[in-house]
C-alpha positions in Angstrom: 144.3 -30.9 54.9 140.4 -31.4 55.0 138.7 -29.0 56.9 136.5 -30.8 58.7 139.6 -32.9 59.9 141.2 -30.3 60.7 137.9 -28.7 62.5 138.4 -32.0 64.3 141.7 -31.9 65.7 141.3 -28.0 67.0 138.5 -29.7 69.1 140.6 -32.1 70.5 143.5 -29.5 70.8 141.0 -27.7 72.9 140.3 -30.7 75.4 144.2 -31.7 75.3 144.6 -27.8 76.7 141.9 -28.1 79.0 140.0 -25.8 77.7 136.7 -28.2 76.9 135.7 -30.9 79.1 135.9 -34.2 77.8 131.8 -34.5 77.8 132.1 -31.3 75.7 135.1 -32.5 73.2 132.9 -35.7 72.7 129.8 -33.3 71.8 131.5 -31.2 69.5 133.0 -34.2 67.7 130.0 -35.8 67.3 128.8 -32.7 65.6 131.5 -33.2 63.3 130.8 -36.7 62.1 132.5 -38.7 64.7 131.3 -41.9 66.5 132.0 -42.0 70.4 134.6 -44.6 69.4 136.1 -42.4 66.9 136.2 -39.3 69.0 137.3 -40.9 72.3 140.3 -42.4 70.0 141.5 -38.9 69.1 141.6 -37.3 72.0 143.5 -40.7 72.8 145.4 -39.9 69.9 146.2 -36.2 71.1 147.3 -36.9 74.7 143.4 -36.6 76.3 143.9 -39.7 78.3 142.7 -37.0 81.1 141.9 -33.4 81.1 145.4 -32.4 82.4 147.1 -29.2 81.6 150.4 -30.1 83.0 150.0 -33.4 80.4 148.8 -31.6 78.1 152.0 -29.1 78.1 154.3 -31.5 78.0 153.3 -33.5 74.9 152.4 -30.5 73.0 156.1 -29.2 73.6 157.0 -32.7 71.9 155.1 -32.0 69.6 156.1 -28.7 68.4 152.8 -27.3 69.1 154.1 -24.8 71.8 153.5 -24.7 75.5 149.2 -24.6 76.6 148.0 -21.7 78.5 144.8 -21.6 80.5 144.4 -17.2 79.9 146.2 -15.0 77.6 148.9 -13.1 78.8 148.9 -9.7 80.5 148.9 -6.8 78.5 148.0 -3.0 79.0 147.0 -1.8 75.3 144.0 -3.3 74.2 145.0 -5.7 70.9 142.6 -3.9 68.8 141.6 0.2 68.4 138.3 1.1 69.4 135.7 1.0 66.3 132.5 -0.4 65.9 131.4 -2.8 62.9 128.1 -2.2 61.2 125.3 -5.3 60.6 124.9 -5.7 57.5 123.0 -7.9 54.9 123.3 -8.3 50.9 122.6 -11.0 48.0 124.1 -14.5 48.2 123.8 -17.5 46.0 121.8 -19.2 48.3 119.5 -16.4 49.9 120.5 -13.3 52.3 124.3 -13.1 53.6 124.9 -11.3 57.0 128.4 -9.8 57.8 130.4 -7.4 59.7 131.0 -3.8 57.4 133.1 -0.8 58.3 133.7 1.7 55.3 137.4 3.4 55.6 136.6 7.6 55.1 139.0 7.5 52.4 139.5 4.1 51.1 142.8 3.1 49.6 141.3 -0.9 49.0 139.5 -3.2 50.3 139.6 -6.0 52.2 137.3 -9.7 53.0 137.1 -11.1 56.4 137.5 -15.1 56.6 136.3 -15.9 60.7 138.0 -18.3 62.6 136.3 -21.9 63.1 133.3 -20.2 65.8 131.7 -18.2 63.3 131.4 -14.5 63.6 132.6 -13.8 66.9 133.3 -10.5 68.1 136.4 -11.0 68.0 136.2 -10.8 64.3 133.6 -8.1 64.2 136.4 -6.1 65.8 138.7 -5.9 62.5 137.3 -4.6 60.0 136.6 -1.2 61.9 141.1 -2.0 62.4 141.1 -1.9 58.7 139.0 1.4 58.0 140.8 3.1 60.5 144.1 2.0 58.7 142.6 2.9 55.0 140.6 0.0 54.0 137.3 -0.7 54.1 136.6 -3.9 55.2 133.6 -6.8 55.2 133.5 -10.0 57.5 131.0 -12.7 56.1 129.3 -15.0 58.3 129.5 -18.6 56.9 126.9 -19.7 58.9 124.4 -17.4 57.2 122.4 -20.0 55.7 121.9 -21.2 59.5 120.2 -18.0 60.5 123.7 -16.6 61.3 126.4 -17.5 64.0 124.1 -16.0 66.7 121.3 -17.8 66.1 123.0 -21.4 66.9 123.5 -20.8 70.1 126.9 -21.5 70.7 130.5 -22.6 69.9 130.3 -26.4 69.5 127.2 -26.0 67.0 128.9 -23.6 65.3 131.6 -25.6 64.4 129.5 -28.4 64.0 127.5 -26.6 61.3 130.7 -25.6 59.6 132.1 -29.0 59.9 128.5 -29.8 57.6 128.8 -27.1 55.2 129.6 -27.8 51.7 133.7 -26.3 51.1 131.6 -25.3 47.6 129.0 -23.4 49.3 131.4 -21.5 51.4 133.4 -20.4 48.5 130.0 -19.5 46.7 129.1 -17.3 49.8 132.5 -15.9 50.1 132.2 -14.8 46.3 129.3 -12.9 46.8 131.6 -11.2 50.0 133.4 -9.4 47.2 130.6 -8.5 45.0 129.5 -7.0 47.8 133.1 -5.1 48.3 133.2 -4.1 45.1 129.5 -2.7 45.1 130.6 -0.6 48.3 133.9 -0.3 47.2 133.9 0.7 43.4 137.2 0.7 41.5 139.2 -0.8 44.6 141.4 -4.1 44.4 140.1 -6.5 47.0 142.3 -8.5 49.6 141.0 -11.4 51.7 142.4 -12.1 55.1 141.2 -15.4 57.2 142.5 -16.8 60.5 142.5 -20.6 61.5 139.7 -22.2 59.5 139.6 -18.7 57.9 143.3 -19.2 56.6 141.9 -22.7 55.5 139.5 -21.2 53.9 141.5 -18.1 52.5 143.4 -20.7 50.6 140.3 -22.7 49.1 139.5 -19.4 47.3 142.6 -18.9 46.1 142.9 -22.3 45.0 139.2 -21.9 43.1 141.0 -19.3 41.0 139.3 -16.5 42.1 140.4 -13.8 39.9 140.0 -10.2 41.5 141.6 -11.0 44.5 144.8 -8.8 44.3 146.4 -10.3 47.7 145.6 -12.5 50.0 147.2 -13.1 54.3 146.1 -16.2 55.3 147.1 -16.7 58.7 147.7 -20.2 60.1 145.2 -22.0 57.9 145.5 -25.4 56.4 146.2 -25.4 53.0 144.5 -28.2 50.7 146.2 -31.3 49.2 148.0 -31.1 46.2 147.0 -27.1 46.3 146.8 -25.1 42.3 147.3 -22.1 42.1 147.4 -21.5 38.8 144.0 -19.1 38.5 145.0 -16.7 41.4 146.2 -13.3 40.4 146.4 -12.7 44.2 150.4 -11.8 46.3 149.8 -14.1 48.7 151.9 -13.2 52.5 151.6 -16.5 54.0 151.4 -16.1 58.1 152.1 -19.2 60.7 153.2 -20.0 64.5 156.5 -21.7 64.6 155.2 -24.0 67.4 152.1 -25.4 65.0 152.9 -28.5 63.5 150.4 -29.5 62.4 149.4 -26.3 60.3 152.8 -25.7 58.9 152.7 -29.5 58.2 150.8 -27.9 54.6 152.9 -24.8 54.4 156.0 -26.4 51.9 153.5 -27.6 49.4 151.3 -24.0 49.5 154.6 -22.2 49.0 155.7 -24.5 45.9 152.0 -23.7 44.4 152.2 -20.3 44.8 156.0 -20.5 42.8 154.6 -22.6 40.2 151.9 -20.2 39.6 154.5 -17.3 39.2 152.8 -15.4 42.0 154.0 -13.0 44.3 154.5 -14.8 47.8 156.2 -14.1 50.9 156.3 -16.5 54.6 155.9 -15.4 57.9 156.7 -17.5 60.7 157.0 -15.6 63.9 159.0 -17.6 66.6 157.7 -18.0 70.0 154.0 -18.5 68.7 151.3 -20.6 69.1 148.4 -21.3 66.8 145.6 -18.5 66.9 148.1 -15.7 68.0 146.4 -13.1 66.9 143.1 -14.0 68.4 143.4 -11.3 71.7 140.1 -13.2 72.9 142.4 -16.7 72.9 145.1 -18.3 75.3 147.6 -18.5 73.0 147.1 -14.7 72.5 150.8 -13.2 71.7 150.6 -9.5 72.1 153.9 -8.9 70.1 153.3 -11.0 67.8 149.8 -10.3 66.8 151.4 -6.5 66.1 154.0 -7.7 64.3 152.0 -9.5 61.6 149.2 -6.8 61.5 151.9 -4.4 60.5 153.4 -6.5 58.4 150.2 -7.4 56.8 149.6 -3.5 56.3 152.7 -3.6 54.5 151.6 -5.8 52.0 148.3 -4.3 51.1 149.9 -1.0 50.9 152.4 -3.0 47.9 149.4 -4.5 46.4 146.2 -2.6 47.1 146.8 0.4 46.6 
C-alpha cells in the first residue's frame, strides 16, 4: 500500500468516526494531493455522506474495521510508566535530525522509534523512556525534521500533509542516520526498530531497503508495500495488527510470505477485539489490555533477539 494513500484513507477514517469535521478532512486531504472532487469522493467512498457516528459505526462493523469510539476507554493505570525523553539532535543526510533519546542504565539493546502519521507527538516521546526502563535504550526520530520539526508546523493536518510530501527515500535516509546515531550511543548493541501506523508502514520500508543491522523489527499495524522483498533483512520480524483493520491486514499475507521467502525469523500478532492504533493511550481506539499484551509480547521478542 502507498503511504500517502494510505495517509489518505486514515484522514477520511477520522471524519467517518467523527473525529474531524468534514471542512477539516477536506483540508487535510488537500494537503495530501487531493482535489475537492477527489477528497469529497472518498469520504463518499468511506461512508462520510455526513459526520454521523452512529453511521459511521455501523459501516465500519461491515467493514471489519471495528466499532468507532468518540474517547478511549476508562482505565485506572496510566498506559505508560512515568519517564521523561531527552531533546536531542545529531547528523542526518540532509542537515540536523531532532528526536526523542532515553539511555537504559544498563543497556541490554537498543531500539528506533518510527512515530505514528502526526509526527512526534508526545505520545511517542513517551516510549522510549518505556524502553530504558525495561533495558533498552531507545531513540524516536522526527521525520518532519527537515520541516523544522513536528512542533514547528503547527499542527496535525500539516503534519500529515508534510509527510504525505516527503520523499519514502528521504525518510528511510533519515531513519538510517536514527541508527548511526544508536549505535554511536549505543556501542556494541544490536538495534531493533518499532513503528506504529504510518510508523509500521514505515518500519517495513526499511526492512524492505535491506537494512542490514537491524536484528528485529515490531511493526505494529503498518501497511506493508506491494510486492514487499525481503531478501536483504537480517532483522526477526514480530508482525503486530487489530483483527477489526481491514484494510491494514489487507497487506499482512503478502508481508508474511516475504518474510518466509527471505528465511527470516517471523511471528503474527493479531489481537481480537482491536481496532487500528490500539496502543496509542492518547487515541479512541485505545485498548488498555491489548496495548499490554503486545508490549509484553514485544519485550519477549527483543529479549530472543537483542540481547
Amino acid at each position: 500500500m502507498a503511504l500517502r494513500r494510505y495517509l489518505q484513507e486514515e484522514v477520511a477514517l477520522d471524519f467517518v468516526d467523527g473525529q474531524l469535521t468534514r471542512r477539516e478532512a477536506l483540508q487535510r486531504l488537500g494537503l495530501l494531493g487531493l482535489s475537492i472532487t477527489a477528497a469529497g469522493a472518498l469520504l463518499a467512498a468511506c461512508g462520510g455522506g455526513a459526520n454521523d457516528v452512529a453511521t459511521s459505526t455501523t459501516k465500519r462493523l461491515k467493514e471489519g474495521l471495528g466499532p468507532a469510539t468518540s474517547s478511549p476507554p476508562e482505565t485506572t493505570a496510566a498506559a505508560t510508566p512515568p519517564g521523561t525523553s531527552e531533546a536531542v539532535r545529531f547528523p542526518g543526510p540532509n542537515g540536523e535530525l531532532q528526536g526523542a533519546w532515553a539511555a537504559a542504565a544498563r543497556p541490554k539493546g537498543a531500539v528506533l522509534v518510527i512515530h505514528e502519521n502526526r509526527g512526534l507527538t508526545d505520545h511517542i516521546r513517551s516510549i522510549p523512556p518505556r524502553f530504558a526502563a525495561d533495558g533498552y535504550s531507545a531513540l524516536a526520530v522526527d521525520l518532519l525534521s527537515e520541516e523544522g520539526g513536528t512542533a514547528a508546523l503547527g499542527g496535525d493536518a500539516q503534519a500529515i500533509g508534510a509527510l504525505g510530501a516527503a520523499p519514502a527515500e528521504r525518510m528511510i535516509a533519515d531513519l538510517r542516520a536514527g541508527i548511526d546515531e544508536l549505535q554511536r550511543r549505543v556501542p556494541g548493541k544490536k538495534v531493533g526498530v518499532i513503528g506504529f501506523c504510518f510508523g509500521g508502514g514505515m518500519t517495513w520500508q526499511l526492512l524492505a531497503a535491506g537494512e542490514p543491522r537491524l536484528a528485529a523489527a515490531t511493526p505494529f499495524y503498518g501497511p506493508a508495500p506491494a510486492a514487499p522483498d525481503f531478501s536483504g533483512s537480517k532483522a526477526a520480524v514480530l508482525a503486530v495488527y487489530a483483527e477489526n483493520d481491514a484494510r491494514v491486514n489487507g497487506t499482512r499475507d503478502a508481508a508474511v510470505a516475504a518474510l518466509q521467502a527471505a528465511n527470516l525469523p517471523v511471528e503474527v500478532r493479531t489481537f481480537p477485539g482491536t481496532s487500528h492504533a490500539f496502543f496509542n493511550d492518547t487515541g479512541a481506539s485505545y485498548n488498555p489490555t491489548a496495548a499490554a499484551d503486545a508490549y509484553a509480547a514485544v519485550l519477549d521478542w527483543y529479549s530472543r533477539y537483542l540481547t
